[in-house]
N, C-alpha and C positions, 0 to 999 in steps of 0.2 A: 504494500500500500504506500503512495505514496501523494504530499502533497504539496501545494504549492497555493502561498497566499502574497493577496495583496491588499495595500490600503489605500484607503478614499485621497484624494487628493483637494488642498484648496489654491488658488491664485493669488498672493500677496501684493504682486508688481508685475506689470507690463502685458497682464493679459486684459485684451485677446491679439496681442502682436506676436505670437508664437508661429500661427501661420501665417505672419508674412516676413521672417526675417527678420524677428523682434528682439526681445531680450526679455528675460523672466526672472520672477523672483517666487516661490514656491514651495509649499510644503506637504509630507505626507502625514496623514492625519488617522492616528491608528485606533479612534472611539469607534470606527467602521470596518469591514474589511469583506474581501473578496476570497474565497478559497474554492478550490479544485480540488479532489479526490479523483485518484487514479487507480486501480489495481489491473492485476496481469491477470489476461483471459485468451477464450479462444479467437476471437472475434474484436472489432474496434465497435463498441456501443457508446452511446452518448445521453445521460439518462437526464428528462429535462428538469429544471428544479419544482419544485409546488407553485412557486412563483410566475411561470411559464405554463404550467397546464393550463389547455384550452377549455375551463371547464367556468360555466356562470353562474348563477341564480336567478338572473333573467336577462331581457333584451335591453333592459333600462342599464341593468349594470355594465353590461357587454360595451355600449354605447360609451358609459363615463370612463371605462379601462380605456378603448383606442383613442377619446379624445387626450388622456393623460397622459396614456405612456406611446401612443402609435403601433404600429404595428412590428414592431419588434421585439425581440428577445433574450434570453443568454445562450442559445443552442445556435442562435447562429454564429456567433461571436466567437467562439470555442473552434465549429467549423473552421472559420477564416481563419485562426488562430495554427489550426494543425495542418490547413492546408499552405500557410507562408512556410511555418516552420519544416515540412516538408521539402517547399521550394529551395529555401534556404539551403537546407543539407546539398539537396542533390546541385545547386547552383556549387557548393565548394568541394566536391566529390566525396563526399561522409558516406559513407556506407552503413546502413541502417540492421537492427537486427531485426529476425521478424519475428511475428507475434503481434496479440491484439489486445487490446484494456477494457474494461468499462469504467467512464468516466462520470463523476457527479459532479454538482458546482452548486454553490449558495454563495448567499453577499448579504452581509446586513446595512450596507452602502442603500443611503435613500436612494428612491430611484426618478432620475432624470429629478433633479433639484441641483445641477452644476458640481457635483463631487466626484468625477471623474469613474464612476462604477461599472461601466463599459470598458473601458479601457483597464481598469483593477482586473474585471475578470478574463480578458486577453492575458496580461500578464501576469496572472496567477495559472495560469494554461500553459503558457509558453515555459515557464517554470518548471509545471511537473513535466511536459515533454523531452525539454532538457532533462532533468533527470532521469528520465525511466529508458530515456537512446544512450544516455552518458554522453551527450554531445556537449561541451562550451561555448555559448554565446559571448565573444567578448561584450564586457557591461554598456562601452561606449556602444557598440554597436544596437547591442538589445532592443533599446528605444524606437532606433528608426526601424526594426524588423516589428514591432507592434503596431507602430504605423503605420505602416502597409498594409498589413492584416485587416486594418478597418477604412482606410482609405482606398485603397486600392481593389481589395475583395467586395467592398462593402459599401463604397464611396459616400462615406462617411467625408462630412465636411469638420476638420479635425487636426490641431497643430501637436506641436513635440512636446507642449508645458505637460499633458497629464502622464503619459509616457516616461519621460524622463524622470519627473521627480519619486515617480510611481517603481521606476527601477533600482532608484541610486538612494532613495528615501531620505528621510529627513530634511532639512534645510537644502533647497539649493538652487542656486543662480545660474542661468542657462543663456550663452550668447550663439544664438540661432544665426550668424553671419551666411549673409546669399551664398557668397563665395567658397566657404565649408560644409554647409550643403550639397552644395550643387559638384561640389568636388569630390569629395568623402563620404558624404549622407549623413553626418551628424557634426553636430554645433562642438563648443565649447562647454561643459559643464562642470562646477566647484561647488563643493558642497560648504554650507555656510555653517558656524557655529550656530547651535540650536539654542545654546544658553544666552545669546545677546539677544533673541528674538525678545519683545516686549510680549507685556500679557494680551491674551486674546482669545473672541470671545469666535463662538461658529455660531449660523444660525439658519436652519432651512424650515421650509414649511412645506410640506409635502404635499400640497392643493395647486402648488404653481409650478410644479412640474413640467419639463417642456422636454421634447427632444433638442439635443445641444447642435445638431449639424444646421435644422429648421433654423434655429435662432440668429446662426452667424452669418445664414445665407444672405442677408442682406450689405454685411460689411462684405463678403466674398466679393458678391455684385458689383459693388462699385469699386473697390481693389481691383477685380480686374478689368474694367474699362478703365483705368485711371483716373478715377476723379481725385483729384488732386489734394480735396481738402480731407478726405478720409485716410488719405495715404502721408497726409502732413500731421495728422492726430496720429495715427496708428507708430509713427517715427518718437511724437513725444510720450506717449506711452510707453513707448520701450527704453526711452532713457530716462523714466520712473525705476526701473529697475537696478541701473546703475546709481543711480541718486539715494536706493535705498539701501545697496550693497553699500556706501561712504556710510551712510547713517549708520548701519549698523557696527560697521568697524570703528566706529566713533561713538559709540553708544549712546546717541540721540533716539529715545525712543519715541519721544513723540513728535520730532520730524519724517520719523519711519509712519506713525499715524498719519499725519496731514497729507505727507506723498499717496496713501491709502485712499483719502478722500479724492483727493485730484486725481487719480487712475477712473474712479470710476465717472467722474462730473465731466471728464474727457471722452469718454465710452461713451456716457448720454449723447453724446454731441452727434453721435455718429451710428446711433442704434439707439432703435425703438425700444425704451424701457414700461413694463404695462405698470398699471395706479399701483398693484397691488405689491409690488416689485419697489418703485417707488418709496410706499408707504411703510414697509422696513426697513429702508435706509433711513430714509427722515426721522421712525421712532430712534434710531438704533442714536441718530446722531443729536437728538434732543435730550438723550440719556448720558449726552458727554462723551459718549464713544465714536470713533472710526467709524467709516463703514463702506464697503465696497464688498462688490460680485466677488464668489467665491468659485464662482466657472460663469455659465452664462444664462442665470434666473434658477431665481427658485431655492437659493442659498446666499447668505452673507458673511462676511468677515472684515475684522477691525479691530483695534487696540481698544484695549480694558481694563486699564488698569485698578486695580484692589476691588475687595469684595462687593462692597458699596454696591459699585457702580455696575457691576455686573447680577447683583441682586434686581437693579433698575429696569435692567435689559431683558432679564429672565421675566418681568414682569410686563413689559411693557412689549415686546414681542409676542409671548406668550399670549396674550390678551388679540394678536393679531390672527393665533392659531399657530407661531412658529416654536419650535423647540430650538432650546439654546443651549451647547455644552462649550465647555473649555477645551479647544484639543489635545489632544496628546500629540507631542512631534518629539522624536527621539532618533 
């Protein structure tokens, strides 16, 4: 038996300039997580979770599931997952053994509320496949092969921030340059000290759930017709994330907040945020805290510091219907 886990991810800096050659700043966030179970069989089976059964109560219910989550799943995700990691091998001549598994998967990652849980359980698959071939993904590599798998199999509208941080875990800073991309297939990545991160607060409500590809398609849109002024925010965005790598080496924590605030007042500019979206950022930041996208709707994140103040949030969110925890990043 073997397994393979991962955790939620949230966006501190610079997303959503991830897919376009941005810079990030990012954390894994281990109150969630994604895991895979694998054992040796005769056959490759794929067993889908409770969460994936196509099973209703009625036609009304049926209805609210595909407006919230779409019509997608974890069974296909896994798919694309063993079909890249497949690619991969035979792309660098790995000679595989044979033999077949059955695999299971569960996630306690809300789902579609911006926490990276798609991409969690890609890379908690890619994991146990690596182990159970005894293959080695180099780590720098890992990311852009997850990538793939949802981009490319799956055409998933989707950058390197969930990926990456989702690999290398804990704190870390990701300089996504065109030119190492397009040369190498992966960026720059340094993992940051977790202990200079200031206090901070998560917060999703799991009513505004959105698929994350739908949401970006309109920055996609006009990134790639050029329109200039989305491609001139989407540039200062990304140098939110160097601005908050100094802060943090200088341990300004709450310049690390303000730059928080401005990532996402910048995003507004350039993407449809709904009232409901909106109006837990406004509580969050009426309560003295931070607050910005913790992926793209349906989750927040922001400095918090002492208990206080995070009593305020727990309260003052909650009252919105959102759950608030502290995360854990280690």
């Amino acid at each position: 038996m073997i397994e393979g886990v991962a955790y939620a991810r949230a966006g501190l800096l610079g997303n959503p300039s991830d897919g376009y050659f941005g810079k990030i700043i990012a954390i894994s966030v281990r109150n969630f997580a994604a895991s895979v179970t694998l054992e040796e069989g005769p056959e490759i089976r794929i067993v889908a979770s409770s969460d994936d059964e196509e099973r209703y109560p009625s036609a009304r219910r049926f209805a609210e599931t595909i407006n919230l989550y779409g019509y997608y799943g974890g069974t296909r995700l896994i798919k694309a997952a063993l079909k890249k990691f497949l690619d991969h091998c035979e792309s660098k001549g790995i000679a595989l053994r044979d033999g077949g598994f059955t695999l299971r998967y569960a996630s306690t990652i809300p789902r579609q509320v911006g926490l990276g849980g798609s991409s969690a359980l890609v890379t908690a698959a890619m994991r146990t496949f690596m182990a159970f071939y005894g293959v080695d993904v180099p780590l720098e590599i890992l990311p852009s092969l997850i990538l793939s798998a949802e981009r490319d199999e799956l055409e998933i509208n989707a950058g390197f921030m969930d990926r990456v941080v989702q690999a290398y875990e804990g704190c870390v800073y990701m300089d996504l340059d065109e030119a190492l991309i397009k040369g190498r297939g992966y960026g720059r990545y340094e993992r940051l000290d977790c202990s200079r991160l200031p206090d901070l607060y998560l917060a999703y409500h799991p009513a505004l759930g959105k698929v994350s590809g739908r949401v970006l398609n309109e920055i996609r849109r006009n990134y790639d017709r050029g329109d200039g002024r989305t491609i001139a925010t989407l540039k200062k965005i990304a140098g939110l994330a160097d601005a908050g790598r100094a802060a943090l080496a200088a341990g300004d924590r709450e310049g690390f907040g303000r730059l928080m605030d401005e990532n996402f007042d910048l995003r507004a500019e350039i993407m449809a945020i709904s009232p409901a979206n909106r109006e837990m950022i406004r509580t969050a930041r009426a309560c003295g805290a931070s607050a910005s996208y913790a992926g793209s709707g349906g989750s927040i994140i922001g400095t918090c510091p002492g208990d206080e103040m995070f009593a305020r949030l727990t309260a003052g969110l909650g009252a919105l219907g959102a759950a608030v925890v502290r995360p854990i990043v280690r």
